[in-house]
C-alpha positions in Angstrom: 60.5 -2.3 -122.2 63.9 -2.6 -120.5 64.9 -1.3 -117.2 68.2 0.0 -115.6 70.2 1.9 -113.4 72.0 5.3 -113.8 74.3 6.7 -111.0 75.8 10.0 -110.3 77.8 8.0 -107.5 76.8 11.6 -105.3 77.9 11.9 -101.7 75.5 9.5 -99.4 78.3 9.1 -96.7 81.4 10.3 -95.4 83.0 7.2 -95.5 83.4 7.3 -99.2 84.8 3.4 -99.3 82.2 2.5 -97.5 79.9 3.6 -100.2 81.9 2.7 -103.0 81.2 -0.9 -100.9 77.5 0.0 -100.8 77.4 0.6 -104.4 79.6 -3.0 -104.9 76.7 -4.6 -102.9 73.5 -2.9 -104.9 75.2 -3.8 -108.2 75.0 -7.9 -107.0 71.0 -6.9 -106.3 70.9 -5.1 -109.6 72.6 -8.3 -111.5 70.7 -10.6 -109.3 67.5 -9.0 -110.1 67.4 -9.3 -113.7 68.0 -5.5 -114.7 69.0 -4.6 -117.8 72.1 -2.4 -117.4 74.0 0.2 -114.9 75.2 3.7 -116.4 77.6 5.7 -114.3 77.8 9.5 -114.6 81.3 11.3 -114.9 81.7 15.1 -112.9 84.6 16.7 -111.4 84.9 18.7 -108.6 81.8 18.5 -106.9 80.0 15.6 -104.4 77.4 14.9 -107.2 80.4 12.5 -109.0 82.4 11.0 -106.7 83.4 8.3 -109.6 85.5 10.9 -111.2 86.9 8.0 -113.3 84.0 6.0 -114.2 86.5 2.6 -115.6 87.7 2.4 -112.0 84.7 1.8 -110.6 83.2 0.2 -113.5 85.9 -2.5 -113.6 85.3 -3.4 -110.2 81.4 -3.5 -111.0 82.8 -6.2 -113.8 84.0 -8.3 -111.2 80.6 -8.6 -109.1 78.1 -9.1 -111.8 77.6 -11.9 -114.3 74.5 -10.2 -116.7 74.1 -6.8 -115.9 75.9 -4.4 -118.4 78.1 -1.4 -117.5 78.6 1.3 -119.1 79.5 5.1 -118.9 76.6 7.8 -119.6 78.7 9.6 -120.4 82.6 9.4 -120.6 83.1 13.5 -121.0 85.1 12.7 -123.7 87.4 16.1 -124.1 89.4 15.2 -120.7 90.3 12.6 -122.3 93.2 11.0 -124.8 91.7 9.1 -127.5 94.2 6.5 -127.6 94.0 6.2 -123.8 90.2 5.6 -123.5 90.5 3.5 -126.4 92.5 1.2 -124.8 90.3 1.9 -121.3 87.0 0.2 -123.4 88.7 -2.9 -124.9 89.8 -3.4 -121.2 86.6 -2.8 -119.7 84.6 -5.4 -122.7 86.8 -7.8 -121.7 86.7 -7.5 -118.5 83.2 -8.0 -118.3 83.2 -10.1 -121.2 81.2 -8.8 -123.4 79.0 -6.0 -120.9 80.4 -2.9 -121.2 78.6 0.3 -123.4 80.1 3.4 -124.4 78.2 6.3 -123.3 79.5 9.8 -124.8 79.4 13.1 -124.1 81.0 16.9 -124.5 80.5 17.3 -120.9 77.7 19.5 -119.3 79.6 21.9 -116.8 81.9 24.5 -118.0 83.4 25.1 -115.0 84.2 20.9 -114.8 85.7 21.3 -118.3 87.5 24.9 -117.1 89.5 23.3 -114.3 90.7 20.9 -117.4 91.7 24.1 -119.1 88.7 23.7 -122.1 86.9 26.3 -122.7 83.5 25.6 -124.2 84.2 25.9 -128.5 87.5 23.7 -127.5 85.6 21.4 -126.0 83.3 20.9 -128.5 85.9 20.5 -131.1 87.7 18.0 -129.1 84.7 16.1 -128.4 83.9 15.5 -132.0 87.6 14.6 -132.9 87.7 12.0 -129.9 84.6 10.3 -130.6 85.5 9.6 -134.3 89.4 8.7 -133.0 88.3 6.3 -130.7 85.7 4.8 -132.7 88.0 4.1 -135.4 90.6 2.9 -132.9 88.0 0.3 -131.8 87.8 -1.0 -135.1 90.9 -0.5 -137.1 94.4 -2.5 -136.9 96.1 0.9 -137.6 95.1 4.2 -136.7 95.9 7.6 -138.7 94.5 10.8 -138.1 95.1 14.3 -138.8 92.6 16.5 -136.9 92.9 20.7 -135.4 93.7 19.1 -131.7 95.1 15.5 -132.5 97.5 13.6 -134.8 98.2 10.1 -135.4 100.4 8.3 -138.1 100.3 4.7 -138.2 99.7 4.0 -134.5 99.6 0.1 -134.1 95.8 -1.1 -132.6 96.8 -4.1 -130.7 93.7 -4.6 -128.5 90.2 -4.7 -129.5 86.9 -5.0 -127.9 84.8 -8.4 -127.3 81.5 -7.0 -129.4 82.2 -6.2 -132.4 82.3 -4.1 -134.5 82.4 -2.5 -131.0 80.1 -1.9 -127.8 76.9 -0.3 -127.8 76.8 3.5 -128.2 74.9 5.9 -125.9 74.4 9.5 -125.5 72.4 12.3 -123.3 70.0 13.7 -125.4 68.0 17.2 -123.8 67.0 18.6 -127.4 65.1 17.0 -130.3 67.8 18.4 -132.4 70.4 15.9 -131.4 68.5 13.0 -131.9 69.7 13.7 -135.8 73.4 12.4 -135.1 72.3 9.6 -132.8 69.8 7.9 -135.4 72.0 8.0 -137.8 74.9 6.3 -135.9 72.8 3.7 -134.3 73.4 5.3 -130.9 70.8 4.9 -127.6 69.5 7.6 -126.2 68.7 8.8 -122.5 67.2 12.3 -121.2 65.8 13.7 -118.3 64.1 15.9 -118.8 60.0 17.1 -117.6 57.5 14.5 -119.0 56.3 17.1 -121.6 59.8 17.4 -123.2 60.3 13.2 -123.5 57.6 12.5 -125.9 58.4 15.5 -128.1 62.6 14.0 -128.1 61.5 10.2 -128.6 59.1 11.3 -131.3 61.9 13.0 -132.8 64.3 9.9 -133.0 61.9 7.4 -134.4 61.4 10.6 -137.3 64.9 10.8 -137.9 65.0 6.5 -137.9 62.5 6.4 -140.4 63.5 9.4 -143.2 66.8 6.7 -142.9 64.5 3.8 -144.3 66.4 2.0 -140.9 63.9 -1.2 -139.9 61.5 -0.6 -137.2 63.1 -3.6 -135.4 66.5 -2.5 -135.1 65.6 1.1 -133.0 68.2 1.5 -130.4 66.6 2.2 -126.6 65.0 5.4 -125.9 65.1 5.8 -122.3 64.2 8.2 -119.6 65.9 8.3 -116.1 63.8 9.0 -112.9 64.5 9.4 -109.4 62.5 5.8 -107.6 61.7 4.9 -103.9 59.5 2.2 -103.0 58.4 1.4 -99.4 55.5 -0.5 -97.7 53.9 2.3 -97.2 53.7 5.6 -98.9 54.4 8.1 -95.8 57.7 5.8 -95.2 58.5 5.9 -99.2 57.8 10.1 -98.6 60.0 10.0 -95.3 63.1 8.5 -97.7 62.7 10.4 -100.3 62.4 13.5 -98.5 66.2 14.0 -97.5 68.0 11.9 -99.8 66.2 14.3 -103.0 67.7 17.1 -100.7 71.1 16.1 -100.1 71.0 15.0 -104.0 69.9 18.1 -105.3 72.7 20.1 -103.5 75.0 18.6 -104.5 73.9 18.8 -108.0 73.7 22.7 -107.4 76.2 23.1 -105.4 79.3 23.9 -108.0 77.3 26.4 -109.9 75.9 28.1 -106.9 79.8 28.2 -105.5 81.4 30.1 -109.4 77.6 32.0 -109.2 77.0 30.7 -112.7 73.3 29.5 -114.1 73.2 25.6 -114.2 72.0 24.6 -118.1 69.6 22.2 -119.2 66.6 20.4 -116.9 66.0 22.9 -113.7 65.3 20.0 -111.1 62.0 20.8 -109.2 63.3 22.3 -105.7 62.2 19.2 -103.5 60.7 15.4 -103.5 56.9 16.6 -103.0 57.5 19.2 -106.3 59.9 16.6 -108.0 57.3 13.8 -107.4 54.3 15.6 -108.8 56.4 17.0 -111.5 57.1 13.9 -112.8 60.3 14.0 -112.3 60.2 11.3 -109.3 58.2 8.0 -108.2 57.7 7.3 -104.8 55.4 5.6 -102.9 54.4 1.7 -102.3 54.7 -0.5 -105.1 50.9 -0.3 -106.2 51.2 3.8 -106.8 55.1 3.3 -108.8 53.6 0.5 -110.5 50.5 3.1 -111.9 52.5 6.2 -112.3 55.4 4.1 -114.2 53.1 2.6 -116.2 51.5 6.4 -117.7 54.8 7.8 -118.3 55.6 4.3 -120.7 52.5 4.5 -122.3 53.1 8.5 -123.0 56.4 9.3 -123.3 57.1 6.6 -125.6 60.4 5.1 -124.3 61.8 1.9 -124.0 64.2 2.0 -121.2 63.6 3.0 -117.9 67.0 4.0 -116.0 66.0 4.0 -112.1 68.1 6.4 -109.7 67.6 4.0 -106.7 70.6 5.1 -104.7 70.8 8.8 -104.3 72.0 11.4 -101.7 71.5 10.6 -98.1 69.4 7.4 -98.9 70.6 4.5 -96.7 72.0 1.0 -99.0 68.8 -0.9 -97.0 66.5 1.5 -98.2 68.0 1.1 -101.8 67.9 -3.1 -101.5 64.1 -3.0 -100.2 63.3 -0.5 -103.4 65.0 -3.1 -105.6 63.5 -5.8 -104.3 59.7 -4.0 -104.8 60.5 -3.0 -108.0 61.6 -6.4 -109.3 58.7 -8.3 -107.1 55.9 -5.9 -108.0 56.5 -3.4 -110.2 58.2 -4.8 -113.3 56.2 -8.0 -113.9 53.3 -5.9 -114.8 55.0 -3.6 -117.2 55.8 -6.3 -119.4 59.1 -7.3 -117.9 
């Protein structure tokens, strides 16, 4: 088992430099504390992403961690130019010598992708011709490439990444059916989805491993992310939780409530008590986490734990003293 971080980066403040600070300081405590990686969302448009440019942030991240790899779950990879983001990675590996991981996606809003002027099919075709761009522009000294959206002839590769033959792949996976593409191209996977739904995905990528003959060994992560507050005791953990799952799940909604459209995928339960008994949330002291982590491990078959500790209205010092639970109390007996 490995545990990490994912980040929407969603309003907590109105100051938002102080929170990009805030966010500065927890990534120290995450490094600090031993944690396997941080994976920052991409949205546009809407308080649940104010990192609308995930390398900005990301590079800064770089520069105030030593261990603690960064990467982007996902880059919504039809908004951007290959060649561009191409160039963005190599940057980012280096910068953080050797930390970063490429986390991809076709993007899960329409209405984000419409004020980019992509309509849903486009999007999907320019996702696939941008992952397979880039990823030969990672590895190649010269790129060609004649697709329906984008042509290159001969276009000189002059930087490349630290890990080779480039950095780890990753990708948001809320269907079984997906897991297909992403076993066969050695890509980690992360969902969110309801507790029922993670066994049947994870069960699905170790079936797709195998049919490939790939060794048992060499399985990328399967992880799960999960709202997490931690508190000395459980009505303070509750009090937390409580407004900051709020404030979160507005702005989550928010967008699609504004254009009246139905939001897709996982349909968050409608507060903390609901989301915690739902399994879609742990919060409590460290003793109850500790227990309710430990089932979902044991039956939803991941490897990777991404926590949400920072979210919505929750104050940085509530966020440190979670942290500083987790590490003490909670991952030690989970085999960390």
């Amino acid at each position: 088992m490995k545990f990490g971080v994912f980040d929407h980066m969603d309003r907590a403040q109105p100051d938002l430099s102080e929170q990009y600070a805030d966010r500065l300081k927890l990534i120290r405590a995450y490094d600090r504390a031993g944690l396997y990686g941080y994976h920052m969302a991409e949205h546009h448009g809407t308080p649940l992403g104010l990192a609308p440019s995930p390398s900005v942030f990301l590079a800064a991240a770089a520069q105030h961690s030593e261990r603690l790899r960064l990467g982007t779950l996902v880059y919504t990879l039809p908004q951007y130019h290959p060649l561009r983001l191409a160039e963005e990675i190599c940057m980012l590996d280096r910068l953080s010598r050797g930390r970063f991981d490429f986390g991809m996606g076709r993007g899960i809003s329409p209405i984000e992708l419409g004020f980019y002027g992509l309509s849903g099919d486009e999007a999907l075709e320019r996702f696939v011709e941008c992952r397979e761009i880039v990823l030969r522009a990672l590895t190649c000294e010269r790129l060609t490439f004649h697709g329906a959206h984008y042509r290159f002839d001969d276009v000189p590769m002059v930087m490349r990444p630290l890990q080779t033959p480039h950095p780890p792949l990753w990708y948001g996976v809320s269907k079984p059916s997906s897991c297909e593409w992403a076993a066969a191209n050695d890509v980690n996977i992360v969902t969110s989805g309801g507790p029922q739904s993670v066994r049947t995905i994870t069960d699905a990528y170790r079936s797709e491993w195998a049919k490939l003959g790939k060794p048992v060994e060499k399985l990328p992560l399967l992880g799960v992310s999960r709202h997490v507050v931690i508190a000395d005791s459980e009505r303070e953990a509750l009090e937390i939780a409580g407004p900051a799952y709020a404030e979160w799940r507005h702005s989550l909604l928010l967008l699609w409530e504004e254009r009246g459209v139905t939001a897709p995928a996982i349909s968050y339960p409608p507060s903390a008590a609901a989301a915690i008994s739902e399994g879609f949330m742990f919060a409590g002291t460290a003793s109850a986490v500790r227990e309710a982590m430990a089932e979902l491990v044991s039956s939803a078959g991941i490897s990777y734990l991404l926590c949400r500790f920072a979210f919505g209205c929750m104050a940085v010092e509530a966020s440190l003293k979670t942290v500083e639970l987790f590490v003490d109390e909670v991952m030690p007996a989970l085999g960390v």
